[in-house]
C-alpha positions as CSV (number, residue, x, y, z in Angstrom):
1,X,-37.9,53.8,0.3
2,X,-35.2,53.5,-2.3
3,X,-32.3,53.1,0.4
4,X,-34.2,50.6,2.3
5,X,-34.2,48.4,-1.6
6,X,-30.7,49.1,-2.3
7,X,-29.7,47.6,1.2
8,X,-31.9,44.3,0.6
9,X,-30.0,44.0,-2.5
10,X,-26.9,44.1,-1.5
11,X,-27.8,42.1,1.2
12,X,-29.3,39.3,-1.1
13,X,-26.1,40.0,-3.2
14,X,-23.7,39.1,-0.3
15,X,-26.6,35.9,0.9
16,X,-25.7,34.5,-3.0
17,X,-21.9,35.3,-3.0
18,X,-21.2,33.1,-0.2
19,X,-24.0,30.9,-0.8
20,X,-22.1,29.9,-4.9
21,X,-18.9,30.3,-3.0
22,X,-19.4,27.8,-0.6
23,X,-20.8,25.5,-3.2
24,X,-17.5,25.9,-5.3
25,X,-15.2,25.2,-2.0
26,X,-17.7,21.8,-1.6
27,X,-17.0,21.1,-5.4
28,X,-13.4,21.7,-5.2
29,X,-13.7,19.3,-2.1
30,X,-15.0,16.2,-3.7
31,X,-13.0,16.3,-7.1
32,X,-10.0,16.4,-4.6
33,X,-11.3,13.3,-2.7
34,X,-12.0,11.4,-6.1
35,X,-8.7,12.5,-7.1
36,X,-7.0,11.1,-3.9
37,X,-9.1,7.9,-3.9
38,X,-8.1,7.0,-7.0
39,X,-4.3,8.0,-7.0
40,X,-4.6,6.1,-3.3
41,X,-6.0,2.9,-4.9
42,X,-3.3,2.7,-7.7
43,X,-0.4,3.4,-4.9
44,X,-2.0,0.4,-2.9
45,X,-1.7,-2.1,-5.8
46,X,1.7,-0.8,-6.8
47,X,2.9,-1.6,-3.3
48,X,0.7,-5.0,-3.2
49,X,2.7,-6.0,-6.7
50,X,6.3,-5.3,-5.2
51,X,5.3,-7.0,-1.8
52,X,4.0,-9.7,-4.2
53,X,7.3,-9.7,-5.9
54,X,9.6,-9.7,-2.9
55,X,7.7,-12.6,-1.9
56,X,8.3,-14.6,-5.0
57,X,11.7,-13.3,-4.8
58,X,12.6,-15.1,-1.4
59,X,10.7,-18.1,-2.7
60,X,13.3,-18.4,-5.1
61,X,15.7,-18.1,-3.3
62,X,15.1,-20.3,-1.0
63,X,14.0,-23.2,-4.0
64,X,17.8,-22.2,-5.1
65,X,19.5,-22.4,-1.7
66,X,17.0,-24.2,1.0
67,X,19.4,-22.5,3.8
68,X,18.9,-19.3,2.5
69,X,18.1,-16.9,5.6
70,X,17.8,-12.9,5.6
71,X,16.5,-11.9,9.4
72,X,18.4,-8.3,8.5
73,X,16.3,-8.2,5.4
74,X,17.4,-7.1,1.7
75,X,16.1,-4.9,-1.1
76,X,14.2,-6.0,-4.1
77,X,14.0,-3.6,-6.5
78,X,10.3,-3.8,-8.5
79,X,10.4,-0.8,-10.8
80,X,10.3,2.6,-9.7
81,X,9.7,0.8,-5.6
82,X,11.6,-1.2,-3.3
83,X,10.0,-4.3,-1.4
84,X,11.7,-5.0,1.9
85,X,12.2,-8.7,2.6
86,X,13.0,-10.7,5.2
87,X,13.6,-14.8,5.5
88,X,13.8,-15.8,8.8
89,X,13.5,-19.5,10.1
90,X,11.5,-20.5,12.6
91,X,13.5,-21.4,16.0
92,X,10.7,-24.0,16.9
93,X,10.2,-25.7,13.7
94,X,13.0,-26.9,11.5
95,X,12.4,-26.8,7.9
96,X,9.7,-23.6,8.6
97,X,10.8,-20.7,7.0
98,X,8.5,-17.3,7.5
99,X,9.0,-14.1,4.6
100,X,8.1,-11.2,5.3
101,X,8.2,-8.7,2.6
102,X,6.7,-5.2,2.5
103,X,6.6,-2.6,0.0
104,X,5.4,1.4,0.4
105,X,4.3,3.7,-2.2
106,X,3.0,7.8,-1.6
107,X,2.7,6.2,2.2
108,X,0.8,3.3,1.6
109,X,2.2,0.4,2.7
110,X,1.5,-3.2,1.8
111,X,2.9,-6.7,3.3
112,X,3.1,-10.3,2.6
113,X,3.5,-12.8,5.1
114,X,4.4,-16.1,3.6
115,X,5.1,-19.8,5.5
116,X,6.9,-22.1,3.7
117,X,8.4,-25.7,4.3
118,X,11.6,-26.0,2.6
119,X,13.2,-29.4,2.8
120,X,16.7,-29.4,3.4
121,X,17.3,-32.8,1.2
122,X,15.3,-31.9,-1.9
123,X,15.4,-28.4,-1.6
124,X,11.6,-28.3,-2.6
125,X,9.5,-25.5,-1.2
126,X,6.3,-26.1,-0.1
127,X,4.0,-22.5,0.7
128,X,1.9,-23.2,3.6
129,X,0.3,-20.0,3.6
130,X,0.2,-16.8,1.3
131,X,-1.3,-13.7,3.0
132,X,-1.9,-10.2,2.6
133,X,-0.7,-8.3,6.0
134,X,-1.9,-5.1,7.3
């Protein structure tokens, strides 16, 4: 009768070993999840503030120069990131000028897609739309 005790022991030893660690490999789980969340929510407004940026830059640019045009795209440096942006005017519409300017941090990528009417006279820029791209 004493063997047949020892085995359910050990047996209900084994059930709660793998019962706490499977609760500790869950555990480890989440805090990594939280800790990626928010570490991925900081990277997407870094790279939303440098797309931001290169945005502004080009608008600039183009208030400074009203022929300005980049279709190869250049660099603007914001920081420790780089936003990509590109001016290119429209082929259909003269005085339409579409920036495009992306920035990606720790893989997370953001973009700005900005219309503006630049007149060639005045060299006054007029934004005709501002918007977050995917």
């Amino acid at each position: 009768m004493n063997r047949t005790n020892g085995q359910a022991f050990l047996s209900l030893v084994f059930f709660l070993g793998s019962v706490m660690v499977l609760i500790g490999i869950t555990f480890a789980l989440i805090v990594n999840s939280f800790i990626d969340t928010s570490y991925g929510y900081k990277a997407l407004a870094q790279a939303q503030a440098a797309a931001t940026a290169g945005a502004e830059d080009a608008v600039l640019r183009l208030d400074r120069n009203a022929s300005f045009s980049s279709t190869g795209g250049y660099a603007v440096a914001v920081g420790s990131t780089t936003a990509m942006v590109t001016v290119t005017p429209s082929s259909t519409s003269p005085g339409i000028v579409t920036i495009l300017s992306a920035a990606t941090v720790a893989n997370r990528t953001r973009k700005v897609n900005v219309v503006a009417s630049v007149n060639a006279t005045t060299s006054q820029v007029n934004i005709v739309s501002w918007q977050l791209a995917q």
